[in-house]
C-alpha positions as CSV (number, residue, x, y, z in Angstrom):
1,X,-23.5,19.6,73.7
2,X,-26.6,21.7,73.8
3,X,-27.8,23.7,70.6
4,X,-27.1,27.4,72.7
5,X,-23.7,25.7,74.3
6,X,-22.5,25.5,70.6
7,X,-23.8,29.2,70.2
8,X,-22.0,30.9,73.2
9,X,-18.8,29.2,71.9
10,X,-19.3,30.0,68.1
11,X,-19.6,33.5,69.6
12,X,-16.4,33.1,72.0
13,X,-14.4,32.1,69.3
14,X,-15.3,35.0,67.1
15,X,-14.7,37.6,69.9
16,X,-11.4,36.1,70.6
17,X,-10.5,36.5,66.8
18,X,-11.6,40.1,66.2
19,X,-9.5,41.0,69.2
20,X,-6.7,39.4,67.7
21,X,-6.8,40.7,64.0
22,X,-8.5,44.5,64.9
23,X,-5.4,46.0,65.5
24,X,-4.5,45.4,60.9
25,X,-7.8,46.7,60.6
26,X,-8.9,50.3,59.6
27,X,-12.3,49.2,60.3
28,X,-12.4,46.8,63.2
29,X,-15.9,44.7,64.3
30,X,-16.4,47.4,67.2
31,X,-16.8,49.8,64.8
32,X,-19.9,48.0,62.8
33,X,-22.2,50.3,61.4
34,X,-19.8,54.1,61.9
35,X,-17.8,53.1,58.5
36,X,-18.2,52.3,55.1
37,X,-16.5,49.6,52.4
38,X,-13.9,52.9,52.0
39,X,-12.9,52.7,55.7
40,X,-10.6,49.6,54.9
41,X,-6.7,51.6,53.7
42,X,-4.0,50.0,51.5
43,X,-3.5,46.4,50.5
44,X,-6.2,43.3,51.7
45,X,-3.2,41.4,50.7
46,X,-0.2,43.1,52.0
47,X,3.1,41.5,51.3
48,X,2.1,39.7,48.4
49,X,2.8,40.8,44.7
50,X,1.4,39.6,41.6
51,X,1.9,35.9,40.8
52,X,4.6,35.5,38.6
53,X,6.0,32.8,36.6
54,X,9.4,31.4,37.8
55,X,9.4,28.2,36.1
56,X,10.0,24.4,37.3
57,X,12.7,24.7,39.4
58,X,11.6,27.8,42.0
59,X,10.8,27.3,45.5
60,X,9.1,30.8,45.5
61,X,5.5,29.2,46.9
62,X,3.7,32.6,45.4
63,X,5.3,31.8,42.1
64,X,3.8,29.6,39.2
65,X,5.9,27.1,38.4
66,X,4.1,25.5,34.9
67,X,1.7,28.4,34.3
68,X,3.2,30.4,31.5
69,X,0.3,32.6,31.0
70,X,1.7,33.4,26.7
71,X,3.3,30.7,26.1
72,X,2.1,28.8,23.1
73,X,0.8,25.3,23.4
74,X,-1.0,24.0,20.0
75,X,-1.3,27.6,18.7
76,X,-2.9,29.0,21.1
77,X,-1.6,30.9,24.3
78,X,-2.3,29.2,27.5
79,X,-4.5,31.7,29.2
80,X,-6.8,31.2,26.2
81,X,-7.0,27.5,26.9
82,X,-7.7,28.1,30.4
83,X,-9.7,31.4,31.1
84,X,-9.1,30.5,34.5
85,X,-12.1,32.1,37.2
86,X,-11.9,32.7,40.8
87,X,-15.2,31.5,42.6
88,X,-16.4,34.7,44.7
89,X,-18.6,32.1,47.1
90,X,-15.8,29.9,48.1
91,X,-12.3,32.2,48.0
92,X,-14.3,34.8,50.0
93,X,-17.1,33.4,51.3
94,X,-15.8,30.3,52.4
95,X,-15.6,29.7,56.3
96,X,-13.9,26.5,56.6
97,X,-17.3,25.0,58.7
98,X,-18.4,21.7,57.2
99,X,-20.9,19.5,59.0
100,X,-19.4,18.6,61.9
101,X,-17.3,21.7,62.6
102,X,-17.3,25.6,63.8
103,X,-16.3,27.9,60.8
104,X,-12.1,28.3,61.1
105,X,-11.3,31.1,59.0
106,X,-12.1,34.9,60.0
107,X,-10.2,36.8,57.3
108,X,-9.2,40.3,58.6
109,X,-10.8,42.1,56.0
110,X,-14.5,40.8,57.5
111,X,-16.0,42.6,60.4
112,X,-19.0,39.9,61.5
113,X,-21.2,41.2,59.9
114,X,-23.5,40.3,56.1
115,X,-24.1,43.9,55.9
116,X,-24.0,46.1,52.5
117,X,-20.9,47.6,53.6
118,X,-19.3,44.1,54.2
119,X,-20.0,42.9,51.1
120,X,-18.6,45.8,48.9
121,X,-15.2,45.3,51.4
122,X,-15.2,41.7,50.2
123,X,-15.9,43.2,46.2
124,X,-12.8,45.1,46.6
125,X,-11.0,42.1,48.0
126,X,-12.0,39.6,45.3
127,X,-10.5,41.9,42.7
128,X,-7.8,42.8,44.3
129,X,-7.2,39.1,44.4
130,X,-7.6,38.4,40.9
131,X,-5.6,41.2,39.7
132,X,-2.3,39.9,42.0
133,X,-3.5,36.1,40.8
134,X,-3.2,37.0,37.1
135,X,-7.0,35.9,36.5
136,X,-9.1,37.4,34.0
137,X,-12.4,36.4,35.1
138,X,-14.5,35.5,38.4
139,X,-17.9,33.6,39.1
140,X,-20.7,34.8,41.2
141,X,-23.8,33.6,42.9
142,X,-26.1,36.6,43.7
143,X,-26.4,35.8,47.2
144,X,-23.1,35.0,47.7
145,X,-22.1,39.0,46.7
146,X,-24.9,40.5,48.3
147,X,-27.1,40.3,51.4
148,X,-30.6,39.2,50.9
149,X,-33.6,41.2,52.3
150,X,-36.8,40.9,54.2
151,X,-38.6,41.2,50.4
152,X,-37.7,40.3,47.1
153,X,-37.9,44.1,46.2
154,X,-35.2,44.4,49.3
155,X,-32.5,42.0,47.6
156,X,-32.8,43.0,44.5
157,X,-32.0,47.1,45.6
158,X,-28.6,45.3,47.9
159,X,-27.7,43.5,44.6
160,X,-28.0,46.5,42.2
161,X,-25.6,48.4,44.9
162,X,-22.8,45.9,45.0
163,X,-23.0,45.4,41.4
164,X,-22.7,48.8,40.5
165,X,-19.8,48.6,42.5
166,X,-18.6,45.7,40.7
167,X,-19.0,46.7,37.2
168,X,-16.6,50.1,38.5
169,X,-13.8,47.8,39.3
170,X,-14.3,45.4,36.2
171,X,-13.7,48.7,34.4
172,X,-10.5,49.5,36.1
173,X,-9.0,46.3,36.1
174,X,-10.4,45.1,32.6
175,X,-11.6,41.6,34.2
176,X,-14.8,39.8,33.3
177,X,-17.2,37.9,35.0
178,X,-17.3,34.3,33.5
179,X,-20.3,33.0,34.8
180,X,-23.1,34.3,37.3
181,X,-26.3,32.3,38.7
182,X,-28.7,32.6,41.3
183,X,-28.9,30.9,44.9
184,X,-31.9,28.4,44.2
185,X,-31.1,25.9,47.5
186,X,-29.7,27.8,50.7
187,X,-33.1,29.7,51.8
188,X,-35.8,27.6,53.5
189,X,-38.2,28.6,51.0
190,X,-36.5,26.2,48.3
191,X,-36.8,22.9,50.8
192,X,-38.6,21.5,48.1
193,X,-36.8,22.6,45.3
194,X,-37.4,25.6,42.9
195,X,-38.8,25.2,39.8
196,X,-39.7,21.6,40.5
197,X,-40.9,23.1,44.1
198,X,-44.9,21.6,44.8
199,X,-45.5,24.9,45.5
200,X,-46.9,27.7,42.8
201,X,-45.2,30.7,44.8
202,X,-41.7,29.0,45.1
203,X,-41.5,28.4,41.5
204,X,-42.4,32.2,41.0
205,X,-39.9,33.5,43.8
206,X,-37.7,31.7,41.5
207,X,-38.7,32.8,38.3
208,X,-38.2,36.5,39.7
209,X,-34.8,35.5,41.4
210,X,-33.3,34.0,38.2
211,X,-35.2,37.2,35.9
212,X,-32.7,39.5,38.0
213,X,-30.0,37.8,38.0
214,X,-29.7,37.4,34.6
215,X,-30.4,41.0,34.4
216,X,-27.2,41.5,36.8
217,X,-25.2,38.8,34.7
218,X,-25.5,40.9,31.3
219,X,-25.2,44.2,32.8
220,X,-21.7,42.8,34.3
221,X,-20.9,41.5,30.4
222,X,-20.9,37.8,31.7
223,X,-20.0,35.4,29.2
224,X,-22.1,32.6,30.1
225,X,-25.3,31.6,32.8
226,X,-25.3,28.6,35.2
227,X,-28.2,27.0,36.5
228,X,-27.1,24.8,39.2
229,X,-30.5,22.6,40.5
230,X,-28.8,21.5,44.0
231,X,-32.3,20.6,45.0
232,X,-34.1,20.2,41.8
233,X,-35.0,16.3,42.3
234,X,-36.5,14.5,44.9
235,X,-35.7,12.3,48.3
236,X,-38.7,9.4,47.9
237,X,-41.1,8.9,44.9
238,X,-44.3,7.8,47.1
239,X,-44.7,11.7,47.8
240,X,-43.3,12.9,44.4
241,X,-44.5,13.4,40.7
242,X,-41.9,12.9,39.0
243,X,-43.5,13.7,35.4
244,X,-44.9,16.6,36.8
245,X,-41.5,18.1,38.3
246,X,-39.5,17.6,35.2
247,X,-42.1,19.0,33.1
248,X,-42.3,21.9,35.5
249,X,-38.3,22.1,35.3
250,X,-38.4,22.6,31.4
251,X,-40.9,25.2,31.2
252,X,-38.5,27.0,33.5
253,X,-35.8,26.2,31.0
254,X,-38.1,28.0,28.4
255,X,-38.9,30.9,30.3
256,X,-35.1,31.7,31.1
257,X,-34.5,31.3,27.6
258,X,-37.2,33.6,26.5
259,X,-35.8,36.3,29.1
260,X,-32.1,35.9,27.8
261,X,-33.3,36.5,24.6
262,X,-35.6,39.2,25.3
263,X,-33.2,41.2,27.3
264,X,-30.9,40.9,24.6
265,X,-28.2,38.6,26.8
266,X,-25.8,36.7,24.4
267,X,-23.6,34.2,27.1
268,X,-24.1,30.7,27.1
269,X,-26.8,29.3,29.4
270,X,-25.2,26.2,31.1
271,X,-26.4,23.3,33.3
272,X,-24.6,22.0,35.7
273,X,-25.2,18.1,36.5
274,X,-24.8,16.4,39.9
275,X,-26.3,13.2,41.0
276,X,-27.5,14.2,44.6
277,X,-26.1,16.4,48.1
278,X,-28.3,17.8,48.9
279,X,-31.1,15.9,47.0
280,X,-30.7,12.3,47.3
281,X,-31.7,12.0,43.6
282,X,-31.1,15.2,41.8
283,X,-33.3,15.3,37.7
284,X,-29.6,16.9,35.9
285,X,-27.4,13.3,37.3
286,X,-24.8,13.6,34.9
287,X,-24.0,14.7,31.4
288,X,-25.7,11.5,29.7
289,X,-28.8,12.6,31.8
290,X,-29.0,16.1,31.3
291,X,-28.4,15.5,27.2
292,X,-31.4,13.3,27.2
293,X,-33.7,16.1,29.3
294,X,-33.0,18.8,26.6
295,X,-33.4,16.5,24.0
296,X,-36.8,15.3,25.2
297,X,-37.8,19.0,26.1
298,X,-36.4,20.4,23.0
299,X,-34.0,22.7,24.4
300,X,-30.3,20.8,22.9
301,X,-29.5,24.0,21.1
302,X,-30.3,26.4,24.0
303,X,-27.9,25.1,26.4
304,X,-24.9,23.5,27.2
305,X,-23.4,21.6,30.5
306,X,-21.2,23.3,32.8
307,X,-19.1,20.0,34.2
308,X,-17.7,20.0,37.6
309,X,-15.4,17.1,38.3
310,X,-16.8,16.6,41.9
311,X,-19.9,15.9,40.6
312,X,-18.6,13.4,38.1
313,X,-16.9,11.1,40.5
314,X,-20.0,11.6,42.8
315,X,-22.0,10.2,39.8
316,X,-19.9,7.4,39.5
317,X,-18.2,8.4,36.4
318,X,-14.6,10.0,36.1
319,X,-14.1,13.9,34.7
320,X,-13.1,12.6,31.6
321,X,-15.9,10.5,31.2
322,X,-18.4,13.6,31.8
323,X,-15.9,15.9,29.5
324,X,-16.1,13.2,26.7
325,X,-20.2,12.6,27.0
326,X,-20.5,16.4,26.8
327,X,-18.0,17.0,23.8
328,X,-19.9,14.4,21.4
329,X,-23.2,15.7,22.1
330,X,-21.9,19.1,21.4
331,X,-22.7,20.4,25.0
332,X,-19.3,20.8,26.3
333,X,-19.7,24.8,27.8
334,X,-17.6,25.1,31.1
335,X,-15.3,23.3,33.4
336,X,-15.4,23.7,37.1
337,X,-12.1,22.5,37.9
338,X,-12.0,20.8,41.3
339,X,-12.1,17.0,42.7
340,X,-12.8,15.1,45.9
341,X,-11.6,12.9,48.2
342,X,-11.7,8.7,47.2
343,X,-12.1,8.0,51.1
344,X,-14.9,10.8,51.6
345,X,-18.1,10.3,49.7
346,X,-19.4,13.8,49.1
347,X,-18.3,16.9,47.3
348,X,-15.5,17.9,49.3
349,X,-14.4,20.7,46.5
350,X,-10.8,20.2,46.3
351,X,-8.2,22.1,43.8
352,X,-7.2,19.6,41.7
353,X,-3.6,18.8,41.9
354,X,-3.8,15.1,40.2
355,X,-1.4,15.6,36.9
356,X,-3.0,12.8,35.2
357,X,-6.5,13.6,35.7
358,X,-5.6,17.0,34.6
359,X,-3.8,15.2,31.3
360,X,-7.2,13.6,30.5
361,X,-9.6,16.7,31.0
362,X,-7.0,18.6,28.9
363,X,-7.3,16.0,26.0
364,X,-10.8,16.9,26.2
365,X,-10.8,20.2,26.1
366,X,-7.8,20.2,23.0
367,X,-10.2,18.0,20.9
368,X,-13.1,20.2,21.9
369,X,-11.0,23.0,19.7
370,X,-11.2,24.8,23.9
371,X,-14.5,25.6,25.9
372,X,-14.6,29.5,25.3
373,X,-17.0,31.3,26.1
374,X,-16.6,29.1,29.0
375,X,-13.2,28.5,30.8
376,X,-12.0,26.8,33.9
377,X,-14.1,27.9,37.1
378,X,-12.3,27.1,40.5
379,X,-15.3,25.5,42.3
380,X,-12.9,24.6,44.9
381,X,-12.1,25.9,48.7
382,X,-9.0,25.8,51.0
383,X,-9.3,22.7,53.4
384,X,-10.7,23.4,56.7
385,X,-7.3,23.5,58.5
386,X,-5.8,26.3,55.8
387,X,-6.2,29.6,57.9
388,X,-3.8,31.7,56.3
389,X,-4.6,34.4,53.6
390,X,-1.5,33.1,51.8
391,X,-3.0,29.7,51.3
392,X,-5.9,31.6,48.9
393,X,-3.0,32.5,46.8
394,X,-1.3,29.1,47.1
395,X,-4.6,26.5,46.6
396,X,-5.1,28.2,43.4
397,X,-1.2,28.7,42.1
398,X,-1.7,24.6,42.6
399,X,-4.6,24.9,40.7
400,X,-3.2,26.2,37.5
401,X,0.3,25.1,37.4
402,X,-1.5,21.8,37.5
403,X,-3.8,22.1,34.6
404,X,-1.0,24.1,32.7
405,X,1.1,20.5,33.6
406,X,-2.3,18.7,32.2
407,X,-2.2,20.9,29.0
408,X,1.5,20.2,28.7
409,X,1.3,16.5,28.5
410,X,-2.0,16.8,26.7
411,X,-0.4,18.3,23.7
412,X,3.0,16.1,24.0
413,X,0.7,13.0,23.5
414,X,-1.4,14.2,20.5
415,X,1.9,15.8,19.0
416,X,3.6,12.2,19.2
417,X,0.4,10.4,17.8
418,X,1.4,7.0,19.5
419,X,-1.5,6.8,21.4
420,X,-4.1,8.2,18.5
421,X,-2.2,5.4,16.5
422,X,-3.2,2.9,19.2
423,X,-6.9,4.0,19.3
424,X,-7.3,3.6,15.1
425,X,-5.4,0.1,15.1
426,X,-8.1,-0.8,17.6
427,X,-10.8,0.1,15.1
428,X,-9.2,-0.5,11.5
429,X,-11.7,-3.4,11.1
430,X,-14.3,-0.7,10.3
431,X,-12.0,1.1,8.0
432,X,-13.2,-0.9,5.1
433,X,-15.5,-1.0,2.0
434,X,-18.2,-2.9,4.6
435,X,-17.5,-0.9,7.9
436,X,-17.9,2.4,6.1
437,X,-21.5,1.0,5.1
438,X,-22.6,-0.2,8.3
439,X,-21.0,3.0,9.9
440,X,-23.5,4.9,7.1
441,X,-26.4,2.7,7.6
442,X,-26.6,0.9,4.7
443,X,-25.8,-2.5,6.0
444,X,-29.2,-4.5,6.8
445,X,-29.1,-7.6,8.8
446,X,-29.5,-10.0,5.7
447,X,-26.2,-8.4,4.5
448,X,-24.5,-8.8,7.7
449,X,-25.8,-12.6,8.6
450,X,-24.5,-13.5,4.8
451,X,-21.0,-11.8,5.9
452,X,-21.0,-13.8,9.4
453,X,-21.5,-17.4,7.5
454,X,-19.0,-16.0,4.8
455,X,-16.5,-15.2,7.3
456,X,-16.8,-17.9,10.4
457,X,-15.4,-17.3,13.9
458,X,-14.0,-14.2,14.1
459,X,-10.7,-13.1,15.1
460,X,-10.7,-10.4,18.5
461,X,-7.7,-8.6,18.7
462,X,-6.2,-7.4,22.1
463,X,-7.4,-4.0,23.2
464,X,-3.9,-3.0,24.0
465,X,-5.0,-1.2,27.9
466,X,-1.9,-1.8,29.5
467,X,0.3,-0.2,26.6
468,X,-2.2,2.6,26.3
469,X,-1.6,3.3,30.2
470,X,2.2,3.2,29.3
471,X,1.8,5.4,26.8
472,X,0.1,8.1,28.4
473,X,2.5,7.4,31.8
474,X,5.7,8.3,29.8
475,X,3.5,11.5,29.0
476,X,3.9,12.9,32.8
C-alpha cells in the first residue's frame, strides 16, 4: 500500500475512535484548542479503586495476590525491596504501533493531539494511576512528558510548565520520581548518535538537552539519573572512529558529572547497557562492558548501571548474569524489570511474569543488601492486542505479585542454606592453609608447580548442576 494510503487510514481509524469514546469525554478531540488539562471531570479511571492485597487465593484481577506491600521479608518490608516505578513513556505514552502495525490503543483521556494541554491531562492521569497502583515512584523521559518545540529555548519553556505541574501533584500525593533522562535517539538530529554524534552541534544540542534535564530531575527530588545511549555506537567501522567516539562519550560522562555536582544534585547517575536496536553495535553492550569503559575513563565511582533484563537476553546473557556482573563490581544502581520474547529477537518490553527468573534477580538484589536509591522501573508496555484501560492496572499487578513471588522464594532459599551449602562444598578445596594464599596472592608459580608434582593427578569433584536446579525448583 502507498505511503499516503497508510495515512488516510491511520486518520480513518482515529476518527472512528474519537467518535466512539467522545461521548466519556469532558473534553472531546472536536473541542482541541477551546479547553485546558482542567476540562477533563472526575476519575481517568472510573470504576477502579486502589489495588489491594487479597492474597493467593482471590480471583479479584484488580487485586494483588503475592504483593504484600508491609509485610516483612528478611527485615525489611517489601515495598522497600522493591520501590516499584511506573514508566510515564510506555503506560501513557505507549500506542501499541510496532513496526509493522498502526498504533491500537487511543485511551479516552487523549484528544489527538501532543499539545501542552494534552500532556498535563496525561500528568494528571499518570498519578492518578500510581496513587490507585500503590506505587511510590514513576520514571520520566523529558520528551515523553512534554512536547518539544521549534527551538531548544521552546522545549525547555513546555517542560518547565508540565513540571511545575508535576512537582504540585508529587506534593499532594507524596510520590517521587525514581529516575528521569533525556530523549537522546527519537529526533532526526541524533541519526548519528549524541555525544558520539560526528557532528560538533549535535553533541552540544545534547549537552544542553541533558544540562536541563538534570535541572528538571533535581527540582522534581529524583533519586537517581539515566543515561540511556540507544544510538551511542555505530552501524560499520569503515566510516567510524571508534577511539574518537568513546573518547568523545567520556567527556560527556565528565561534563554531566561536573553539572550534577555543580547544581548541587545528589541521585545516582546510572548507565543503562544494551547491545544494539537501534544501533547495530551500541559502546555500553552489557554490564562487563560498561564496567570496563568507566574504568578506563576513570569514572567507576561516578556511576552505576541501570540493568534492564531485555537488554541482557538481547546481549546474550541472562538478567541474572547482568545483575551478578553489576553487584561485584559494585555498580549495581537500578533494575528495569521487564523481559522479551525467546522466539522474537528484539526488545519486545514485556512485564515479567517468569517466577524463576524473578527468583534469580531477587537473589541478586538480597545479596546486594537492595538497590535503593534505585528500585524496580517497569520498562515494560501492554502487548499490542491489550486495548483496555484495565489491562494498565492488570500488566503491572502481574508485574509485582511476580517479583513479590521472586522475593518470596529468594529468601526461602537463603533462609534454608541448602543451596549456599552446595556452592561452598564446590569450593572447599580453596578453604585451606594454601587456597587462602593463592586467593591472597602469595602463591608464585614455583610454589604451585612443587605442589602439582607433590600432589599428582588431581581429583575433580562433580559440580552438582542438576541437584542445584532441584534445589532451587522445590523453592517455587
Amino acid at each position: 500500500m502507498k505511503t499516503w494510503g497508510i495515512l488516510l487510514l491511520l486518520l480513518c481509524l482515529q476518527a472512528v475512535t474519537y467518535a466512539v469514546i467522545g461521548e466519556s469525554q469532558t473534553c472531546p478531540a472536536e473541542n482541541v484548542g477551546k479547553c485546558d488539562d482542567s476540562d477533563w471531570e472526575g476519575e481517568f479511571f472510573p470504576g477502579i479503586n486502589k489495588i489491594k492485597y487479597e492474597g493467593p487465593s482471590s480471583k479479584n484481577p484488580l487485586s494483588f495476590k503475592w504483593y504484600n506491600a508491609e509485610e516483612e521479608i528478611l527485615g525489611k518490608k517489601m515495598k522497600d525491596w522493591f520501590r516499584f516505578s511506573v514508566a510515564f513513556w510506555h503506560t501513557f505514552r505507549g500506542t501499541g504501533a510496532d513496526p509493522f502495525g498502526a498504533p491500537t490503543k487511543y485511551w479516552p483521556w487523549e484528544d489527538g493531539t501532543n499539545s501542552l494541554k494534552m500532556a498535563k491531562r496525561r500528568m494528571r492521569a499518570n498519578f492518578e494511576f500510581i496513587n490507585k497502583l500503590g506505587v511510590d515512584w514513576w520514571c520520566f523521559h523529558d520528551r515523553d512528558i512534554a512536547p518539544d518545540g521549534e527551538t531548544l529555548e521552546e522545549a525547555n519553556a513546555n517542560l518547565d510548565e508540565v513540571v511545575a505541574l508535576a512537582k504540585e501533584l508529587q506534593m499532594q500525593s507524596n510520590k517521587k520520581v525514581l529516575w528521569g533522562t533525556a530523549q537522546l535517539f527519537m529526533h532526526p538530529r541524533y541519526m548519528h548518535g549524541a555525544a558520539t554524534s560526528s557532528e560538533l552541534g549535535v553533541y552540544a544540542y545534547a549537552a544542553a538537552q541533558v544540562k536541563k534535564a538534570l535541572e528538571v530531575t533535581h527540582y522534581l527530588v529524583g533519586e537517581n539519573y539515566v543515561f540511556w545511549g540507544g544510538r551511542e555506537g555505530y552501524q560499520s567501522l569503515l566510516n567510524t572512529d571508534m577511539e574518537r567516539e568513546l573518547n568523545h562519550l567520556a567527556r560527556f560522562f565528565e561534563a554531566a558529572v561536573a553539572y550534577k555536582k555543580k547544581i548541587g544534585f545528589n541521585g545516582t547517575l546510572l548507565i543503562e547497557p544494551k547491545p544494539q536496536e537501534p544501533t547495530k553495535h551500541q559502546y555500553d553492550w552489557d554490564a562487563a562492558t560498561t564496567a570496563n569503559f568507566l574504568r578506563k575513563y576513570g569514572l567507576i565511582g561516578e556511576f552505576k548501571l541501570n540493568i534492564e533484563c531485555n537488554h541482557a537476553t538481547l546481549s546474550g546473557h541472562s538478567c541474572h548474569h547482568e545483575l551478578e556482573t553489576a553487584r561485584i563490581n559494585g555498580l549495581l544502581g537500578n533494575i528495569d524489570a521487564n523481559t522479551g520474547d525467546p522466539q522474537v529477537g528484539w526488545d519486545t518490553d514485556q512485564f515479567l511474569v517468569d517466577i524463576q527468573e524473578a527468583t534469580m534477580i531477587m537473589l541478586s538484589v538480597i545479596r546486594n543488601g537492595g538497590i535503593a536509591p534505585g528500585g524496580f522501573n517497569f520498562d515494560a508496555k501492554l502487548r499490542r492486542e491489550s486495548t483496555d484501560v484495565e489491562d494498565l492496572f492488570i500488566a503491572h499487578i502481574i508485574g509485582m505479585d511476580t517479583m513479590a513471588r521472586g522475593l518470596k522464594n529468594a529468601a526461602t532459599l537463603i533462609e534454608d542454606g541448602t543451596l549456599a551449602e552446595l556452592v561452598r562444598k564446590r569450593y572447599q578445596s580453596f578453604d585451606t592453609e594454601i587456597g587462602a594464599q593463592i586467593e591472597a596472592g602469595k602463591a608464585d608459580f614455583d610454589f604451585l608447580e612443587k605442589k602439582a608434582k607433590e600432589w599428582g593427578e588431581p581429583k575433580v569433584a562433580s559440580a552438582k548442576q542438576e541437584l542445584a536446579e532441584m534445589i532451587l525448583q522445590s523453592a517455587l
